[in-house]
N, C-alpha and C positions, 0 to 999 in steps of 0.2 A: 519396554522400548520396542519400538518397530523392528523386524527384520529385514534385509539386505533379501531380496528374493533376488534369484539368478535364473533367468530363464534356459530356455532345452540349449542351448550353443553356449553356455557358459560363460555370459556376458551379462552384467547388471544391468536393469531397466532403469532409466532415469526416473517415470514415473512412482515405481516402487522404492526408491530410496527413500529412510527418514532425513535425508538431510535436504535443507531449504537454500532457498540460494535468497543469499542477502547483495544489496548493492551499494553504495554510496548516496548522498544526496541527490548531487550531480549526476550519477548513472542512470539511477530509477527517475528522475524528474525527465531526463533523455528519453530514457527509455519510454514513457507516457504520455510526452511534449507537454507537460506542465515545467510548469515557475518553478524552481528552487524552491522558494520561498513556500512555497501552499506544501509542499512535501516534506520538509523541515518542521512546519507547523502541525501537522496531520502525525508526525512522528513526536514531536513536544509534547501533544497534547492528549496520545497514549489511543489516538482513530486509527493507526494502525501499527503495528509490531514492530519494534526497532530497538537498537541495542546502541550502546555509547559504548566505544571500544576501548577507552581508561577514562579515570577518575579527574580526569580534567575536563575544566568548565569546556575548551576548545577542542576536544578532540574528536575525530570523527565518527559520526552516527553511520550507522548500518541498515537499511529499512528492510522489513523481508518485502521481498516483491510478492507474493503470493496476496498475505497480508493488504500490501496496496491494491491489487485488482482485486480484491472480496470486498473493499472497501467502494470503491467508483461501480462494482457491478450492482451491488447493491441498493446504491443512493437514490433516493427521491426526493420532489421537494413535499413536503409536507401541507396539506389541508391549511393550516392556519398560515404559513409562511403563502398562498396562492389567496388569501382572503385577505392578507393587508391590501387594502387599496387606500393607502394614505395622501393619493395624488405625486407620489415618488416613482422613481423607475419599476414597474413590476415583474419579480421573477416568471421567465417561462416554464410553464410544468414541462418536464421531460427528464423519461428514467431513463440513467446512464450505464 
């Protein structure tokens, strides 16, 4: 496990901490002005890091925010998804 480094004043860096900071649904969806709903799926669907906080179908999830931004900095749209031209609405290419 990572260690806790403490710079020359005796004060922990946040960056150097192993701990993440996790948010709720609702916070991280605030927090990135996305839908609820697309951040709940992204976390169901295992695209980005998240925890159910007990064993109930209803209780609440925890997304790590880190997790989320590695996921949207990443994203492209893909070669064949810019090649359907099926006369439907067409995605615009642009990396997020």
């Amino acid at each position: 496990m990572n260690e806790i480094i403490i710079n020359e004043s005796g004060r922990r860096n946040k960056t150097d901490s192993p701990i993440v900071r996790m948010e709720g649904i609702k916070e991280a969806a605030a927090l990135f002005g996305l839908p609820k709903h697309l951040v709940r799926t992204l976390a169901l669907e295992g695209k980005v890091k998240a925890v159910r906080v007990s064993n109930s179908p209803n209780s609440k999830i925890l997304v790590n925010i880190q997790s989320l931004n590695d996921y949207f900095e990443n994203a492209v749209i893909s070669n064949e998804e810019q090649a359907d031209t099926s006369g439907s609405i067409q995605p615009i290419p642009v990396r997020l």
